[in-house]
C-alpha positions in Angstrom: -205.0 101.6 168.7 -206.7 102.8 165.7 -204.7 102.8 162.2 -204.8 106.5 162.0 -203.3 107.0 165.3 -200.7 104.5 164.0 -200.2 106.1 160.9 -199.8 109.9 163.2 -197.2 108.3 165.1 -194.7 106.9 162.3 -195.1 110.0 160.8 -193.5 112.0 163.7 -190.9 109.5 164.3 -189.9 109.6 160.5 -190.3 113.2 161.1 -188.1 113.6 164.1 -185.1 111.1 162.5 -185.1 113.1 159.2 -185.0 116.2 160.9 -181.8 115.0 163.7 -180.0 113.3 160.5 -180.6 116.6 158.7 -179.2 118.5 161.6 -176.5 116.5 162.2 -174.5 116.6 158.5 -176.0 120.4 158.4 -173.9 121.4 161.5 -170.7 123.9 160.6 -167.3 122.3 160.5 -166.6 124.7 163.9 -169.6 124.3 165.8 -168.8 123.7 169.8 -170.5 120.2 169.4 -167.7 118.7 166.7 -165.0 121.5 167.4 -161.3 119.6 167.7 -158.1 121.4 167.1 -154.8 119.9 166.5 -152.6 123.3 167.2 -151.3 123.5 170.8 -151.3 126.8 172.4 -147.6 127.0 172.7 -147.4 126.9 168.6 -149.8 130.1 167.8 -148.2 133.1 167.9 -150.3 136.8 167.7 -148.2 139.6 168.1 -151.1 142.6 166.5 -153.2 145.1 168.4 -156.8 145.3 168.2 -158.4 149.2 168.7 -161.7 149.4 169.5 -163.7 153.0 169.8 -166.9 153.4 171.7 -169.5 155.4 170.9 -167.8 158.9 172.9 -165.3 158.5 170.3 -162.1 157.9 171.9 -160.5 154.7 171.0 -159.1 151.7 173.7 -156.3 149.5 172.6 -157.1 145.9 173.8 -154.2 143.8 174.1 -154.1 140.5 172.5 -151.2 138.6 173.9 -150.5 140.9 177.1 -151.1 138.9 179.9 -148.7 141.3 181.9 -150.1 143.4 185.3 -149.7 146.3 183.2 -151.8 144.8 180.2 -154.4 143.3 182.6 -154.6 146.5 184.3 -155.6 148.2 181.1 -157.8 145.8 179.7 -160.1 146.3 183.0 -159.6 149.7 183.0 -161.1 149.5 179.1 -163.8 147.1 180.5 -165.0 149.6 183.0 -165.1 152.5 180.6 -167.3 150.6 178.5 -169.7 149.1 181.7 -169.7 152.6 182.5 -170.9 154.0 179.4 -173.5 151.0 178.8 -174.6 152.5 182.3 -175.2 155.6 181.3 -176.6 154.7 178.3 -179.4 152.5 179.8 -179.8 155.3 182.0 -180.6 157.4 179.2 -183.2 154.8 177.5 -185.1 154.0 180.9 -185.3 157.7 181.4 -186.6 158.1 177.8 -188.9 155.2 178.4 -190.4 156.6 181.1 -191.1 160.1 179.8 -193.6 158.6 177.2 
């Protein structure tokens, strides 16, 4: 092995570990990878109401503690307005992608 080709290869390891070490104490306090929590499910308490409108205008009310039939029931009945609109709507940009 030549010194240059010694010299090339140091240089990416120092490379690599500078750039896993900088990575690692760069990494957000809630990133998946170092993500604990101490509250238990059974302590958190949400009692509000989230609205969402989509782009027709009318607004859905998404339940966010409801895990009732009822609730369930609406949430997918929410879900499918929206799948049905993202439907229509890529219906509309293939159709205007085509006409060029």
């Amino acid at each position: 092995m030549t010194n240059g080709l010694k010299i090339g290869i140091v240089v990416i390891v120092l490379a690599l570990l500078g750039f896993l070490a900088w990575r690692h104490f760069n990494m957000p306090a809630n990133s998946p990878a170092t993500y604990s929590s101490t509250q238990s499910n059974s302590s958190v308490t949400q009692t509000s109401t989230q609205t969402s409108s989509n782009p027709q205008g009318s607004t859905n009310t998404v339940s966010s503690t409801g895990n009732s039939d009822a609730a369930l029931t609406q949430d997918m009945a929410n879900v499918d307005a929206q799948m049905s609109g993202l439907k229509s709507d890529s219906a509309n940009t293939d159709a205007g992608l085509n006409s060029q």
